[in-house]
N, C-alpha and C positions, 0 to 999 in steps of 0.2 A: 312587823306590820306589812302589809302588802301593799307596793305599790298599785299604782292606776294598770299600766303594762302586766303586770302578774294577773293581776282581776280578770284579764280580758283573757289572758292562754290560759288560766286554770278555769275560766269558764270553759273556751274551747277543748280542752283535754278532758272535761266531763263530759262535755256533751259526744265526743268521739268515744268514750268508752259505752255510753249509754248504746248510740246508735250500734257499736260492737254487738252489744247483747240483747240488742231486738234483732238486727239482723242475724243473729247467730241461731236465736230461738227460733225464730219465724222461716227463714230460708234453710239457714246449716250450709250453705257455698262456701267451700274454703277458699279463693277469690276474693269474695266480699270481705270476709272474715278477717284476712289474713289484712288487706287494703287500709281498713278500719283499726285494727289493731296498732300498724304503722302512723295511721293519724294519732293516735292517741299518742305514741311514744313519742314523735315528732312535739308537741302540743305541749306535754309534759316538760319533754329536756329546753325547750324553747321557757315555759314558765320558771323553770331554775333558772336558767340564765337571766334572765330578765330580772328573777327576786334575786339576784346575787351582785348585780350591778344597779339594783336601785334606780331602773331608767334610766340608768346614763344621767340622773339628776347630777350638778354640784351643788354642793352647801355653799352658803350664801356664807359660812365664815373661811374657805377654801378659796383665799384670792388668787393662788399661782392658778389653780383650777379652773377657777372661772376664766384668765385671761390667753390660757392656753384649747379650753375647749374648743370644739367645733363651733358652738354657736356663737363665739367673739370672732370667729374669722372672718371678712369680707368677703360677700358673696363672689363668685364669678363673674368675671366679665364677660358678657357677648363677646359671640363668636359667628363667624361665616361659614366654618366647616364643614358645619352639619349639613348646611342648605347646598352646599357645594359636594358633600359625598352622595348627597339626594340628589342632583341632577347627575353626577358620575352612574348611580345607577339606575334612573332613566333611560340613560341614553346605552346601555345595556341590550333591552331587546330592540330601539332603533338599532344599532348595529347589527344585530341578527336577520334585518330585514334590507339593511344599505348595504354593507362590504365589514367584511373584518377588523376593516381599519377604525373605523369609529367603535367600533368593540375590545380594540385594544388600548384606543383612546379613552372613553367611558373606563378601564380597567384601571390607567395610570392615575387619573383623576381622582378617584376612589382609594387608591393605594396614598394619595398626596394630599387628598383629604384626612385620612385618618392617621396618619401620619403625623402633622402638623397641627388637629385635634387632639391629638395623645398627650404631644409636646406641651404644646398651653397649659391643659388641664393638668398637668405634674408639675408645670412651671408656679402655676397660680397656686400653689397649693406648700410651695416649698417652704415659705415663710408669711409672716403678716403684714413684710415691707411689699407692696405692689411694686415699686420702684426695683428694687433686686430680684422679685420674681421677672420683672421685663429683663433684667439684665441676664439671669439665666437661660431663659428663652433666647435670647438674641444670640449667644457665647454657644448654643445648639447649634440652631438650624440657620443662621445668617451665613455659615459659611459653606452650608449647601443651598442654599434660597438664590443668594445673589449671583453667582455666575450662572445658573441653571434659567433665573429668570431674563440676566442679560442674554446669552445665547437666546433662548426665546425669544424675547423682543427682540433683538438684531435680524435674529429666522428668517420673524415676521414682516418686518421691513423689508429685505431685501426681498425675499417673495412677493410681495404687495408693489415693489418699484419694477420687479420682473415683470409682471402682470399689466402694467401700466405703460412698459416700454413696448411690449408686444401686441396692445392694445390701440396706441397710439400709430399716424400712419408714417408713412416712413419720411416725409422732409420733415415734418413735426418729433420726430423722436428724439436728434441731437439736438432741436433749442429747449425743449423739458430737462433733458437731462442736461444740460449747462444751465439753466435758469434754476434747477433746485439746487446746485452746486453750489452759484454763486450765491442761494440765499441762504444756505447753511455755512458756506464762509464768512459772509456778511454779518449776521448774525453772532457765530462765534470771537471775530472781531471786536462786536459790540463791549460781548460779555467781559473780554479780557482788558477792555480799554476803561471800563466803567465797573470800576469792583464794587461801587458802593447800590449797585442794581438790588435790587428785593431777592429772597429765593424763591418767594411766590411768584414774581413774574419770571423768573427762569423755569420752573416748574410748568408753571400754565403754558407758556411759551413753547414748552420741548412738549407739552401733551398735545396741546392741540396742533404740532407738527405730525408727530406720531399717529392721532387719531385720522388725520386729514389725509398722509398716503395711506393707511391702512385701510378706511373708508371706500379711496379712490382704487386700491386695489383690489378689495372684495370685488366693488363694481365692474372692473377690465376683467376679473374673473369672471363672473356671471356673464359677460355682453359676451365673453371669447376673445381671442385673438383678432386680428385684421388679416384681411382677404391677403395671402399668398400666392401667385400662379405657379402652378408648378414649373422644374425645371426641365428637361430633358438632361438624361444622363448618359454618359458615356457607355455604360452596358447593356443598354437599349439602344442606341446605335449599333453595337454589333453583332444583335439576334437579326435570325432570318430576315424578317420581313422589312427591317430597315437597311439592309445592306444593296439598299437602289441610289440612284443618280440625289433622291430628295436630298433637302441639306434641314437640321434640326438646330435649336439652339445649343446642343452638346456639341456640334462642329464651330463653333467662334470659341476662341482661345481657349483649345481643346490641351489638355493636359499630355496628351504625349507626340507634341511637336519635338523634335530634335534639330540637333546640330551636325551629330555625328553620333555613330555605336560601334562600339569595336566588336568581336566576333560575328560578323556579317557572314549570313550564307551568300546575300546578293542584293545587291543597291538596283532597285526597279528603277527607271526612267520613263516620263512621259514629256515628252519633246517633240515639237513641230506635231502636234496630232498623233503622234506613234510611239508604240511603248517597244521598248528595251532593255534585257537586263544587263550588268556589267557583275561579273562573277571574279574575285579573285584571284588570280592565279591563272587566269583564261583570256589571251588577247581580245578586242574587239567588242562590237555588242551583241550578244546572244538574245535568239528566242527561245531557249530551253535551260531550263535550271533543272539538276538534280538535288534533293534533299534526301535527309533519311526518313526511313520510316518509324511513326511513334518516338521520336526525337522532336524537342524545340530545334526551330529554326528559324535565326532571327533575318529580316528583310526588312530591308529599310526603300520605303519608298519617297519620291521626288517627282514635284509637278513645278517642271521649266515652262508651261503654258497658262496664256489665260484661263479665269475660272475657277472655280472648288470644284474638284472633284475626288471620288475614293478610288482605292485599290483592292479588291474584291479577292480571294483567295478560292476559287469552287474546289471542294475535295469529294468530289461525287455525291451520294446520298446516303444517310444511314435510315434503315430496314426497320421497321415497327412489326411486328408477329411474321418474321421473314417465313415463307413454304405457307401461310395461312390464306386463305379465301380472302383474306380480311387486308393482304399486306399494304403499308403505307412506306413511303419514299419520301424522305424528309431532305432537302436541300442541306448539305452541310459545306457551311460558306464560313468565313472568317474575314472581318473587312476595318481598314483601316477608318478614323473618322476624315472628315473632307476635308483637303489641303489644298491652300489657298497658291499663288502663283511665287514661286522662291521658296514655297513651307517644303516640311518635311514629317515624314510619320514613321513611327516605328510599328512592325505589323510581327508575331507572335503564330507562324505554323509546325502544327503537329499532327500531321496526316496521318491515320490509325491504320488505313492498309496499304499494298501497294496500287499505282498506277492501273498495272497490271487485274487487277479484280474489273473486268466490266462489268460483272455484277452491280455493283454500287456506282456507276456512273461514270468511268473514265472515258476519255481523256481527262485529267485534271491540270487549271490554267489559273494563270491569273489577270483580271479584265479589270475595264472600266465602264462602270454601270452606266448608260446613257450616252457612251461613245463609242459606238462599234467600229468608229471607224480607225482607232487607235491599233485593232487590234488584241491581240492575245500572247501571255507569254506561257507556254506550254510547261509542267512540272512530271518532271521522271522519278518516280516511288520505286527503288529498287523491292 
């Protein structure tokens, strides 16, 4: 006897051989023909299958039957997966249109939706205890779940208190961050002294912590950071155009104050208004130093006078399209940052040609910018 399922494929299997041989009379396309023919055979082996398992019926005298089939199982339980690999691919082509990054985000999301989708539905399915299907599930993926998710939330936190500290202005930054200190010791405190606290209020408690800087650091995110001034830097003090008498905030407790340098080519002096060098190996005070050429040569300067002032290095000029219509003369100077009355600086020359080239600007000296009256100490480039 046929069942309900066989009625309905061996309907469809006639009706596919029918349509075969109208279309076969009427058109003759072997295409269609052939299309049709495949229906039919599909249509067929589907109706034997179906008369040969009887619909998947059980007999109502078939008790193992009935309590192992599919249809005694418990349905599935909801799931968030799915809504979750749906927004993962959402945010898909937003990425294609913001940055990569959210495209490779949208990809992991998708990879941990379906993932974690798969798990369930094999879990739910292993047996008819829900209770040991949870436990299967959990014996999977809890011990990729929980560190992966702690690292996250931790991530996120500390990014969100980053956000919140750079956000905040600068006397207000160390009592936030000692007031959240002290209320998560405080806190923690509690929990240890008073075991017999709910988990629900420990729970609620750590979320709406979590929620509240997370919240608060989206928000320092969005507003920006707080107004910074910039600072002046030491390397901008020693281009051209700052190597004048002006004083910046990169000359107050400048990084290359000294005390003393061993391998000195010559300890400069500026004393009573007038400069001096003191050369190793050479009685007296000189106004001429010899250095090498394309060699460091280290020079340590000294200001025994009132004032900040620099020590300027002129090494004549270097030549921009030199023999062209067009030439330019570039000052090339080398200068300490400003030393204050007892400071000390250590200064770094390496003169590329000799003295000798007046080409490029010789005599070469070393001054003070805004005191001519100190004088000059004259430099000989073999």
């Amino acid at each position: 006897m046929f069942t309900t399922g066989s009625k309905l494929f061996l309907g469809g299997s006639v009706l596919a051989f029918a349509g075969t041989l109208i279309y076969s009379g009427i058109h003759g396309g072997p295409l269609g023909t052939i299309g049709l023919v495949t229906a039919t055979i599909v249509f067929a082996f589907l109706t034997g299958i179906n008369f040969w398992v009887r619909d998947s019926n059980v007999s109502s005298m078939d008790t193992a039957g009935i309590e192992s089939s599919p249809a005694a199982h418990a349905a599935p339980g909801r799931s968030m997966w799915p809504m979750i690999g749906g927004l993962g691919l959402a945010l898909i082509p937003v990425g294609l249109v913001v940055g990569r990054a959210i495209t490779w985000l949208a990809v992991i999301v998708m990879i941990i939706a379906t993932v974690e989708w798969m798990v369930q539905g094999w879990s739910e399915g292993a047996s008819s205890d829900p209770v040991y299907n949870a436990g299967v599930r959990k014996r999977i993926l809890h011990p990729l779940e929980l560190p992966i998710l702690g690292a996250v939330g931790l991530g996120l936190i500390i990014f969100s208190f980053s956000r919140i500290m750079l956000r905040l202005p600068k006397a207000g930054g160390p009592v936030v961050f000692g007031g959240i200190g002290a209320a998560v010791l405080l806190f923690g405190a509690l929990f240890a002294t008073k075991r017999n606290i709910a988990r629900s209020l420990v729970v609620t408690l750590c979320t709406v912590g979590a929620v509240g800087i997370v919240g608060a650091g989206v928000a320092s995110a969005v507003a920006g950071p707080r107004h910074v001034t910039k600072h002046e830097i030491a390397e901008k003090t020693l281009t051209v155009d700052n190597c004048t008498a002006d004083h910046t905030e990169a000359d107050d407790h400048s990084s290359r104050a000294i005390a003393g340098k061993s391998n000195l080519a010559a300890t400069i002096v500026l004393e009573n208004g007038k400069l001096h060098a003191d050369v190793i190996g050479v009685n007296g005070a000189q106004q001429t130093i010899t250095i090498p050429r394309s060699n460091d040569s280290y020079i340590r300067f000294q200001n025994k006078d009132s004032g900040k002032v620099r020590l300027v290095a002129n090494l004549g000029y270097d030549l921009i399209n030199p023999g062209a219509s067009n030439e330019v003369k570039v000052p090339d100077v080398v200068c300490t940052q400003a030393v204050t009355k007892g400071g000390a600086q250590f200064l770094i020359v390496n003169p590329p040609r000799p003295s000798s080239a007046t080409k490029f600007g010789a005599p070469y000296s070393f001054t003070i910018p805004g005191l001519d009256s100190a004088g000059s100490i004259a430099i000989e480039v073999p």
